[in-house]
MARTORBA-785706 format. One record per residue (C-alpha): x negated, z, y; residue number from 1. Coordinates in steps of 0.5 Angstrom, whole numbers. Layout:
REM residues N
{px=X pz=Z py=Y bator=NUM}
...
END
This chain:
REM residues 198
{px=146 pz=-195 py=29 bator=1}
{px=144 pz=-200 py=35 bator=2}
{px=151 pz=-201 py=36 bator=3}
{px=152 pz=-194 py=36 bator=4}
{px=146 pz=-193 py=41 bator=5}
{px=149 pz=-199 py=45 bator=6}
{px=156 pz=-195 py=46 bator=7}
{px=152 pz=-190 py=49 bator=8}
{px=151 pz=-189 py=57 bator=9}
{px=147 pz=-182 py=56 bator=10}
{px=139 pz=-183 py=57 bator=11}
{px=137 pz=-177 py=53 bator=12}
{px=139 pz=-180 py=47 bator=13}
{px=136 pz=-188 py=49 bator=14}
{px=129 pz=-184 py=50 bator=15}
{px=129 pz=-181 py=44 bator=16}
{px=131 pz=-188 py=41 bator=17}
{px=125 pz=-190 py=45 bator=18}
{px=120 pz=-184 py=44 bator=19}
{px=121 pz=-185 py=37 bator=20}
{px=119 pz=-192 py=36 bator=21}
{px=113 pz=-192 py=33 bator=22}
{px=114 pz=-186 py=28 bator=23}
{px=119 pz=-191 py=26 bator=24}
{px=116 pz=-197 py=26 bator=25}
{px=110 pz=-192 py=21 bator=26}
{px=116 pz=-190 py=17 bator=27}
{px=120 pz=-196 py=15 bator=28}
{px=113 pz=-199 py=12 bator=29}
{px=114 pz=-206 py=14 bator=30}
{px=108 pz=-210 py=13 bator=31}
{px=106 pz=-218 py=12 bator=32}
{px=99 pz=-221 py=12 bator=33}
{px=99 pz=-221 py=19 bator=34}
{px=99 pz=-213 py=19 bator=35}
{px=103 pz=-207 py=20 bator=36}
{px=109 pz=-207 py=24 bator=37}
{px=106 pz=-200 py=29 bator=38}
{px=99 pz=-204 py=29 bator=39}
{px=102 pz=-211 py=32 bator=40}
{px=106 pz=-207 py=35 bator=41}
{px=101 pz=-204 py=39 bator=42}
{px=96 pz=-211 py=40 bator=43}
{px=103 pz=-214 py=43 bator=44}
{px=104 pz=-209 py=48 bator=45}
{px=98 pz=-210 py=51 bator=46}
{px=99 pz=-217 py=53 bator=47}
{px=103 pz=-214 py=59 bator=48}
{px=101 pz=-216 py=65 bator=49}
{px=97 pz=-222 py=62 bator=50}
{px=98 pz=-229 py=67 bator=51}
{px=98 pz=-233 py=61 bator=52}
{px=96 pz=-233 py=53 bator=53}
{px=92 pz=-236 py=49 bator=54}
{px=93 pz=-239 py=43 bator=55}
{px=90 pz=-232 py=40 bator=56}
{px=96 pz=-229 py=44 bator=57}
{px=101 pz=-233 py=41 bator=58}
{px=98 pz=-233 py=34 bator=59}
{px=99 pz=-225 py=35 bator=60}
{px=106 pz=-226 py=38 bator=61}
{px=108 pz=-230 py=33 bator=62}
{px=105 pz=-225 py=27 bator=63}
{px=109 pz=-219 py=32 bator=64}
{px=115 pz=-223 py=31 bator=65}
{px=116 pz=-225 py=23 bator=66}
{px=112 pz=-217 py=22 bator=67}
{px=119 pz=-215 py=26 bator=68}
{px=124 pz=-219 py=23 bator=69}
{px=125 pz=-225 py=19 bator=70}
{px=119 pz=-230 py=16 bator=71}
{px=121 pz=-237 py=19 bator=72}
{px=116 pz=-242 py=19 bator=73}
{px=113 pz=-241 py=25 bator=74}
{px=106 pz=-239 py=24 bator=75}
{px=104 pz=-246 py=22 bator=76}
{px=106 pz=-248 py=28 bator=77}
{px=102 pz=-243 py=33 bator=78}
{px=95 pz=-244 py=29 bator=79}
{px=96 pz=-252 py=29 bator=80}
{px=97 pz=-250 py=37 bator=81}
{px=91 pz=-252 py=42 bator=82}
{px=89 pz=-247 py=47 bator=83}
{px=89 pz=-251 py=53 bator=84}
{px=96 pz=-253 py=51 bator=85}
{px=98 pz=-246 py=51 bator=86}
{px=95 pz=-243 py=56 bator=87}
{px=98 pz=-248 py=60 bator=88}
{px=106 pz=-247 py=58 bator=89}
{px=105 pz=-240 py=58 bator=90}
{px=102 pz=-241 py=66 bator=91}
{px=107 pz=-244 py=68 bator=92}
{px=114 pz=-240 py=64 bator=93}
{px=109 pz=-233 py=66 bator=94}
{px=110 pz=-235 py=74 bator=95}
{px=118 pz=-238 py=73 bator=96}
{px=120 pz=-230 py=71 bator=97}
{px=124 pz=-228 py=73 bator=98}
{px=128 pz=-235 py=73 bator=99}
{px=128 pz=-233 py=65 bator=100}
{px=131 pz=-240 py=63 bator=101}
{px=125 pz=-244 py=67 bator=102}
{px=120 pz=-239 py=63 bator=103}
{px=123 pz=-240 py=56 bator=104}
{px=124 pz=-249 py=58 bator=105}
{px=116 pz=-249 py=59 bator=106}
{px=115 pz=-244 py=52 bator=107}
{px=120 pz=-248 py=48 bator=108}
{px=116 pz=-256 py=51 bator=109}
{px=111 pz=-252 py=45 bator=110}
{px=113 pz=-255 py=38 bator=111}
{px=115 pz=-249 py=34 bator=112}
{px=117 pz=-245 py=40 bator=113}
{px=125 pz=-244 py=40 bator=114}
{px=128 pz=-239 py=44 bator=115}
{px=127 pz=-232 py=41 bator=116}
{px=119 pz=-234 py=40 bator=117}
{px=119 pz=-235 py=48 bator=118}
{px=123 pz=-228 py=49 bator=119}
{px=117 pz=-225 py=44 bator=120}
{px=111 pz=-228 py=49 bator=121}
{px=116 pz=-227 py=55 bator=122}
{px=117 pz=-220 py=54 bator=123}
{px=110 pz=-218 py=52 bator=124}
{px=108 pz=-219 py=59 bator=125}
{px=114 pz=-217 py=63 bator=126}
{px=119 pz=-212 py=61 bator=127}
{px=124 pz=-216 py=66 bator=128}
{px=126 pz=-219 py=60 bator=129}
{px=128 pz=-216 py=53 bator=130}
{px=126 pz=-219 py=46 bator=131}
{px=132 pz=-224 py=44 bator=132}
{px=132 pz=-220 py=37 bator=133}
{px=137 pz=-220 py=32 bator=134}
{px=139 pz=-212 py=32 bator=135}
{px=140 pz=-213 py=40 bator=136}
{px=145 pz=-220 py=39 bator=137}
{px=149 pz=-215 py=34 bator=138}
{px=149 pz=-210 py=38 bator=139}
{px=150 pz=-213 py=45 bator=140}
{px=152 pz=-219 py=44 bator=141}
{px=157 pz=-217 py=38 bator=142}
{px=153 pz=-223 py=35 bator=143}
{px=156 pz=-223 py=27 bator=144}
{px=150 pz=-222 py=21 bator=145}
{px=149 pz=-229 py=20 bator=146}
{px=151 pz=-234 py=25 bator=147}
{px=147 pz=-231 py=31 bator=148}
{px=146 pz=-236 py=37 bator=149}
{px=139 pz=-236 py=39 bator=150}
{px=140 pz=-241 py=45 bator=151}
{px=139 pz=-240 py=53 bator=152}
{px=146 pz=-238 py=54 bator=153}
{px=145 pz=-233 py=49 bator=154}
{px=139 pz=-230 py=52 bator=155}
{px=141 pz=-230 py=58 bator=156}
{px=147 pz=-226 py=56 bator=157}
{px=143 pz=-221 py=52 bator=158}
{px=138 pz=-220 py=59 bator=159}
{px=145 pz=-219 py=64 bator=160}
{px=147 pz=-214 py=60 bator=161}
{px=139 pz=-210 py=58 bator=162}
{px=139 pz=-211 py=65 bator=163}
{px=145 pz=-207 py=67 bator=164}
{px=144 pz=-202 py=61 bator=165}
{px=137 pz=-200 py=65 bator=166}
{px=140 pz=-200 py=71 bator=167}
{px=145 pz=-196 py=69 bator=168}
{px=140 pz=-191 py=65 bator=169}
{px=136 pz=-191 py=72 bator=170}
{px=129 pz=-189 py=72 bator=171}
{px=124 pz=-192 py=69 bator=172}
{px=128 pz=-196 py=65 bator=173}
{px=128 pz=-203 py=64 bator=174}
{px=131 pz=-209 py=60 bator=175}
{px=125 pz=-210 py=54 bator=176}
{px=125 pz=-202 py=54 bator=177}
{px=133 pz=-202 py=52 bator=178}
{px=131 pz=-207 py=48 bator=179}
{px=126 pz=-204 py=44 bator=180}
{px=130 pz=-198 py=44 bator=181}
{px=135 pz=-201 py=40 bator=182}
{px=130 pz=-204 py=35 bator=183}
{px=128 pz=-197 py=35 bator=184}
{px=135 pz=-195 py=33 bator=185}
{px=136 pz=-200 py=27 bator=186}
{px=129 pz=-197 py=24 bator=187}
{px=132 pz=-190 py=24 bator=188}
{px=133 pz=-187 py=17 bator=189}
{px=140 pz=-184 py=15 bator=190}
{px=139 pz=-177 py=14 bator=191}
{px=138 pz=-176 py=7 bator=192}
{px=145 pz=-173 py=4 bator=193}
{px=145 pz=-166 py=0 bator=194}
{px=147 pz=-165 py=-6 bator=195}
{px=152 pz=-159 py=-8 bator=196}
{px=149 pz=-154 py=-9 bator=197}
{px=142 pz=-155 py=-3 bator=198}
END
């Protein structure tokens, strides 16, 4: 469903997507003992803004992250983080944006941090820059199931083109909303089919 949505250059439909993020996120269940999707959700969309993240921040990304795609071994890493060494790197990848591979060097200098963790952190404070998710490379990148690259070319090729589908869209739009839109697509429940008869 979010290959469908990326074909499309109509806004209406990328703002329905966008809207329905939430009751999605609600509906498809999805929870770890980090918490529930919606909740994490909420907790990461208030760091937009921040000039750097404590380790407190990063443990929650981190949560976001696995509570939203697949469990890695990522949590350890975080919490055995001091807050000094965060704050740190997330001060100086937060003032290299818009410069997204200078941002994520100095998130990914963290052990345990890789690129799609430090596009998690990167995108919860500056919607300049989208989420490297698993549903955005296939639908994007045409990234197959199984064998996606989670490297800084593919990063950066996932923000040239979230950027031109916000430019495209106009308004408001802006890489990470594109980007949670097409999450919000891949959460869309099909239709229940009717049986004869109905």
């Amino acid at each position: 469903m979010a290959a469908t949505l990326w074909a499309s250059e109509d806004e209406a439909v990328w703002e329905s997507h966008l809207d329905a993020i939430e009751q999605r996120m609600r509906a498809s269940g999805k929870t770890t003992k980090y918490g529930s999707l919606k909740a994490l959700h909420k907790k990461w969309t208030n760091l937009q803004g921040q000039s750097e993240l404590s380790k407190e921040d990063l443990v929650q990304v981190v949560g976001y992250k696995l509570t939203r795609g697949k469990m890695r071994p990522l949590m350890r890493f975080a919490e055995a983080m001091h807050d000094n060494e965060v704050r740190k790197a997330s001060k100086a990848a937060i003032a290299a944006i818009p410069d997204a591979r200078k941002a994520c060097d100095a998130l990914t200098a963290l052990t345990g941090i890789g690129v799609a963790t430090a596009s998690v952190c990167l995108a919860a404070v500056d919607d300049r820059l989208p989420v490297m998710s698993d549903e955005a490379l296939e639908a994007v990148l045409g990234e197959p199931e199984h064998s996606k690259k989670y490297d800084l070319d593919s990063y950066q090729r996932l923000l040239e083109a979230c950027s031109a589908k916000a430019k495209k869209l106009g308004g408001l739009w802006t890489p990470r909303a594109v980007e949670e839109a097409l999450f919000s697509a891949s959460l869309e429940q099909p239709a229940a089919k009717r049986k004869r008869g109905d």
